[in-house]
Backbone as a ProteinNet text record, in pm:
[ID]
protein_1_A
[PRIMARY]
XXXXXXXXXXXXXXXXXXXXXXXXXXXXXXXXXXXXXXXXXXXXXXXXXXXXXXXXXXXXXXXXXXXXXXXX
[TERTIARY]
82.6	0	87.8	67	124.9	122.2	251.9	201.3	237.1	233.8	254.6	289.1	381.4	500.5	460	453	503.9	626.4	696.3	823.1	865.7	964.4	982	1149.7	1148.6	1287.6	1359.3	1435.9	1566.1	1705.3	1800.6	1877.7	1995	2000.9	2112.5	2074.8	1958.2	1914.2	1817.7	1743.8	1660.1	1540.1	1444.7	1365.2	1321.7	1297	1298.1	1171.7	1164.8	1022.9	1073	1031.6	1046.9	982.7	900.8	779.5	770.3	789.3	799.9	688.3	687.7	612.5	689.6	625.5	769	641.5	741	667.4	768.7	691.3	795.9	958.8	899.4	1056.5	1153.4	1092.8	1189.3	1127.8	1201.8	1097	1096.4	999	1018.2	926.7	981.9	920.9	744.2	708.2	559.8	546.7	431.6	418.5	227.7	156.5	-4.1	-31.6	-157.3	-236.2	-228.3	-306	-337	-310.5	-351.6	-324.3	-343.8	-531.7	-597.6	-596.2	-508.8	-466.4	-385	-281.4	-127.6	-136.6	-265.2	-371	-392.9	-504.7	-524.5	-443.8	-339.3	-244.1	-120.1	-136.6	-47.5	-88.6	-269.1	-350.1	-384.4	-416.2	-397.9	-264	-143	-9.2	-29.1	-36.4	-8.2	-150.9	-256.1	-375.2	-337.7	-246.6	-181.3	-22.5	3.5	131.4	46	-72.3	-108.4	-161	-249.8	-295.4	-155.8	-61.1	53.4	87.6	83	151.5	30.9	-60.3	-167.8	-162	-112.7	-98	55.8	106.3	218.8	389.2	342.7	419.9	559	522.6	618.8	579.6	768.8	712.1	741.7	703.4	648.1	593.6	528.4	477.8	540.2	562.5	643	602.5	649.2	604.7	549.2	421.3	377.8	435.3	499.9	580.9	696.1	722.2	811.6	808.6	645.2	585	541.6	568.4	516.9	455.5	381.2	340.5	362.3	412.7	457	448.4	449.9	421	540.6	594.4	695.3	635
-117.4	0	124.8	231	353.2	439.4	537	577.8	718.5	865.3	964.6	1095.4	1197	1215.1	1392.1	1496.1	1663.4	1618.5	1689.3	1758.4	1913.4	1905.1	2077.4	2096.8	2187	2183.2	2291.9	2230	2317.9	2310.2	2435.2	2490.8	2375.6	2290.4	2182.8	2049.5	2007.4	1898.1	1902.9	1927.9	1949.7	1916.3	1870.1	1803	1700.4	1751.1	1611.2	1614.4	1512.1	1530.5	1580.4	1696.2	1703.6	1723.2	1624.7	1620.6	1481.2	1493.6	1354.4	1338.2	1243.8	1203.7	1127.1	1132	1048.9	837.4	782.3	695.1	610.2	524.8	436.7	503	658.3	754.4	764.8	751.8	765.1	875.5	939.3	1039.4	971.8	966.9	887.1	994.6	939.4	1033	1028.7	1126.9	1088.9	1069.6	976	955.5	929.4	956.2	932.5	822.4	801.7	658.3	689.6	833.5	902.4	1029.8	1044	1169.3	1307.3	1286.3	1345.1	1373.5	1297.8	1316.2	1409.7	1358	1455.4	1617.4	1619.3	1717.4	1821.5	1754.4	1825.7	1815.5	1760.8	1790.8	1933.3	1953.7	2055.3	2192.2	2160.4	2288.5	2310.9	2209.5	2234.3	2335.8	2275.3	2383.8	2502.1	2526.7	2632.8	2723	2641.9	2748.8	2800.1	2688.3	2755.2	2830.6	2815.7	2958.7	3092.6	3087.5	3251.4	3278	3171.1	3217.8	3259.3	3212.3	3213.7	3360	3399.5	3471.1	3638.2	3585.5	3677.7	3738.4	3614.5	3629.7	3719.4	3739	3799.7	3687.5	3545.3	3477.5	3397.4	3444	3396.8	3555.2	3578.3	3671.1	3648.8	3548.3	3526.3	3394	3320.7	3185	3168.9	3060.1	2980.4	2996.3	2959.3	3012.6	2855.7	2811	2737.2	2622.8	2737.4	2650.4	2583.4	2599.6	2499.4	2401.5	2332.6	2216.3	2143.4	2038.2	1924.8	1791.5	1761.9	1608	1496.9	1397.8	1296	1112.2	1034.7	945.7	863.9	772.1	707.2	558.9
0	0	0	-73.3	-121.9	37.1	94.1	213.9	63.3	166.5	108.4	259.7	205	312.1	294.6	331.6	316.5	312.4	215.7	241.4	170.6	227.1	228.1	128.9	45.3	39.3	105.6	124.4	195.9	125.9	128.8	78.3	74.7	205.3	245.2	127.1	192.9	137	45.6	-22	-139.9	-94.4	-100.1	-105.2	-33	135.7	247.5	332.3	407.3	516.7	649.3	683.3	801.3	898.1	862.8	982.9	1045.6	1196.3	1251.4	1344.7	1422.1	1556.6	1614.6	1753.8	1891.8	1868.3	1851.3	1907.4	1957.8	2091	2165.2	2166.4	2208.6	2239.4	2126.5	2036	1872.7	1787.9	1736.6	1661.1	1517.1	1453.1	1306.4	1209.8	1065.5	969.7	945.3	955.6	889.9	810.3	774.7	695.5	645.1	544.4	523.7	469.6	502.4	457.6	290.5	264.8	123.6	113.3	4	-45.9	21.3	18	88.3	219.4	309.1	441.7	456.6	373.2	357.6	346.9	240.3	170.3	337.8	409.2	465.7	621.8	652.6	748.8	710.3	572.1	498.4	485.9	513.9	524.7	659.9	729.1	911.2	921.2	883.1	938.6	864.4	779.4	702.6	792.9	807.4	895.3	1016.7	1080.6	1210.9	1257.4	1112.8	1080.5	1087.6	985.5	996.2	1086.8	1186.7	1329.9	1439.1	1384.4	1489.9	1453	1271.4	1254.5	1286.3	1292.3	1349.4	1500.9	1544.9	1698.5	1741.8	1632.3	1663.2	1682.1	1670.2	1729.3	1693.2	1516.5	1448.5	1335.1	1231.3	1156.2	1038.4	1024.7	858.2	858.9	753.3	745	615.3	620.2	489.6	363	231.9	153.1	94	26	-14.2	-103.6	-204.9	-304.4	-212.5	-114.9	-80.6	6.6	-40.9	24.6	-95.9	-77.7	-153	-102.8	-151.4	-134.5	-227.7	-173.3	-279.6	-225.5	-313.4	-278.5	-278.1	-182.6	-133.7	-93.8
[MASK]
++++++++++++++++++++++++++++++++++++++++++++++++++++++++++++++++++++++++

């Protein structure tokens, strides 16, 4: 079964996931069932950059194009 990953590029490494979770005290890569998950875990963050960035708390939010979703 197909999982599917965000990743972000960055200047070092190109094109990576850097989004994890702790499990059994390990942090590991995320990863989605589908598409549509990936879909809307990518629009959850990006909704809570501009609330952050509303709130004063960060000063800027990322720029879109440098998120991708892909299948692995």
């Amino acid at each position: 079964m197909s999982k599917f990953e965000v990743q972000e590029y960055t200047l070092c490494d190109g094109w990576t996931n850097n989004w994890s979770h702790e499990q059994d005290g390990q942090y590991i890569p995320t990863q989605f069932d589908s598409v549509e998950d990936a879909e809307s875990a990518l629009r959850e963050f990006f909704y809570d950059e501009r609330e952050a960035l509303a709130d004063g708390l960060i000063e800027d939010v990322p720029d879109e194009d440098q998120f991708r979703i892909v299948e692995v």
